[in-house]
C-alpha positions as CSV (number, residue, x, y, z in Angstrom):
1,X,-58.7,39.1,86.0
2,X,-60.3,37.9,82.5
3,X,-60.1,34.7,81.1
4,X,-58.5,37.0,78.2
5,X,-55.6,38.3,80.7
6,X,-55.5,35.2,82.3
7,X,-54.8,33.6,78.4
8,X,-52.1,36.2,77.9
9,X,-50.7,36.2,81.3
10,X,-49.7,31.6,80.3
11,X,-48.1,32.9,77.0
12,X,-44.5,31.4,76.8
13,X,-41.9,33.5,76.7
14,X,-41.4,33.0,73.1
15,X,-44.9,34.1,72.2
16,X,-44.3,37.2,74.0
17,X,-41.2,37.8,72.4
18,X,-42.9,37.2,69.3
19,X,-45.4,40.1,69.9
20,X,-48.4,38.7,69.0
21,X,-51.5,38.9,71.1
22,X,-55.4,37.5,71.7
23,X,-57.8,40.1,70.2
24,X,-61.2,38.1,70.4
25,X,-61.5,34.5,72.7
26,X,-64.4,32.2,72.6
27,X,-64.7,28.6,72.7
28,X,-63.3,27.0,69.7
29,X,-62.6,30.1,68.4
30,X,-59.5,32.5,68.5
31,X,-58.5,35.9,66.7
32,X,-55.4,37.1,66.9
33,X,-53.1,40.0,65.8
34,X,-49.3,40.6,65.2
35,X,-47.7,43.9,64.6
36,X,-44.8,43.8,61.7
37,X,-41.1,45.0,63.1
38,X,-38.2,45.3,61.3
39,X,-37.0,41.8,63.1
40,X,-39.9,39.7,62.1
41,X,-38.9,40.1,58.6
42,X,-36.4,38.0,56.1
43,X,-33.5,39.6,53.9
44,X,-35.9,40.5,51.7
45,X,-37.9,42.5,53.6
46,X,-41.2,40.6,53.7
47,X,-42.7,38.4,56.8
48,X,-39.7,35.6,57.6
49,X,-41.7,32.3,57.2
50,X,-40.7,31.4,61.2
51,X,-43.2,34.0,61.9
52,X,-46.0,32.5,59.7
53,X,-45.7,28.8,61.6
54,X,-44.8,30.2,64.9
55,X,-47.8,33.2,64.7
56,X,-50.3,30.0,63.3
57,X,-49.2,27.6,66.0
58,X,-50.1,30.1,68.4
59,X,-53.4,30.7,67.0
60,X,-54.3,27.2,66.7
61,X,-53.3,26.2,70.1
62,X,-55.4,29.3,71.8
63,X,-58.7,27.8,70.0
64,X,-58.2,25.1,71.6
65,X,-57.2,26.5,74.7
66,X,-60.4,28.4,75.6
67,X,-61.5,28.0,79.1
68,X,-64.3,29.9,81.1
69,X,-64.3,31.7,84.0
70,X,-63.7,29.6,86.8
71,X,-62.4,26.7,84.8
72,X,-59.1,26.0,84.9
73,X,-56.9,27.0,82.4
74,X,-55.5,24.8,79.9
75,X,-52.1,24.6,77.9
76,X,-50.5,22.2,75.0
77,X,-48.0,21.4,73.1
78,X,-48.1,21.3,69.4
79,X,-48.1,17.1,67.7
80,X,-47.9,18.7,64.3
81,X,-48.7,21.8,62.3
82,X,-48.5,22.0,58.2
83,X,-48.4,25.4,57.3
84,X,-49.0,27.2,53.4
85,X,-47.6,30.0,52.5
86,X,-49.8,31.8,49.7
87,X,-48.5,35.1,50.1
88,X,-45.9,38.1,51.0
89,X,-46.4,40.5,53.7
90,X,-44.1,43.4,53.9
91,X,-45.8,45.5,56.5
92,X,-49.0,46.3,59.0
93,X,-50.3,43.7,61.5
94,X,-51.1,40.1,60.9
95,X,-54.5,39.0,61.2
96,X,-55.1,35.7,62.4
97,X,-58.5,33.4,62.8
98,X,-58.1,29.8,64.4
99,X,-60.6,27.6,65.1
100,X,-60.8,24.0,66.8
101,X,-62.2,21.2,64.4
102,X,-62.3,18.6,67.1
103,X,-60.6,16.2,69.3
104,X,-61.2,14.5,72.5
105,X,-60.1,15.2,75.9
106,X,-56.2,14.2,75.5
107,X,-55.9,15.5,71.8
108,X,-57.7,18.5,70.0
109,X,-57.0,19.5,66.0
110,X,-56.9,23.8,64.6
111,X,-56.9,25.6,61.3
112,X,-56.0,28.8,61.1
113,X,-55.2,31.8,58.6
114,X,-53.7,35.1,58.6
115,X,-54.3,37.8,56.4
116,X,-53.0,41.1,56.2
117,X,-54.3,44.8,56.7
118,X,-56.3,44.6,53.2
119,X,-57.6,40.8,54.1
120,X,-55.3,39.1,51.5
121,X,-54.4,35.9,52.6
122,X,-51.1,35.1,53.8
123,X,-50.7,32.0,55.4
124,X,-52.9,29.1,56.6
125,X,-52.1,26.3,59.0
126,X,-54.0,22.8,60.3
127,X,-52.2,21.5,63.4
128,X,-52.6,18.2,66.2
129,X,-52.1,19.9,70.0
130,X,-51.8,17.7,73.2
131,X,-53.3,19.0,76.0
132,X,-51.2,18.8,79.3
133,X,-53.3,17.4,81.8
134,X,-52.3,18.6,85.5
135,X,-50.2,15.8,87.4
């Protein structure tokens, strides 16, 4: 199995139920992609902001997750995450870029953005993650 399966295989439940997915892993680095559904939007049919923080939060956290083979594989838990919403997304698949800006080994820090199917910006995010150390 990859270290990319391997990374989708730990996704919560929620994240799955989400939809969105790892498209490109590498240390400090993850790219990511969500395809719009009818339930991921708000009453007025654009991109409910829950699906901004929750679709950042994941992308943040798996930059900071990246592991290589033979390693074992990591997991967190989100500190905090502040999230900007620049703009409206009424269809096509959510691109997101995350990236880890440093940390130690208890504690890391992400930014990420997501942009839509024309590369408009939609949402960005800078988040604190704990790791979760085996016990």
């Amino acid at each position: 199995m990859s270290r990319l399966d391997d990374a989708v295989q730990q996704m919560s439940g929620f994240n799955r139920l989400l939809g969105g997915h790892l498209v490109d892993w590498a240390p400090d680095l993850a790219r990511t992609e969500l395809t719009l559904r009818p339930e991921l939007m708000n009453s007025q049919g654009i991109v409910h902001g829950g699906v901004y923080c929750s679709f950042l939060d994941f992308t943040c956290g798996m930059a900071g997750l990246y592991f290589d083979e033979g390693e074992t594989r990591k997991t967190c838990v989100t500190l905090s995450l502040t999230t900007n919403f620049v703009s409206a997304v009424a269809e096509g698949v959510l691109h997101g870029s995350g990236r880890r800006t440093g940390g130690g080994r208890s504690i890391f820090y992400a930014q990420a953005e997501l942009r839509d199917d024309a590369g408009n910006l939609a949402a960005t995010a800078m988040g604190t993650f704990k790791y979760n150390h085996p016990r």
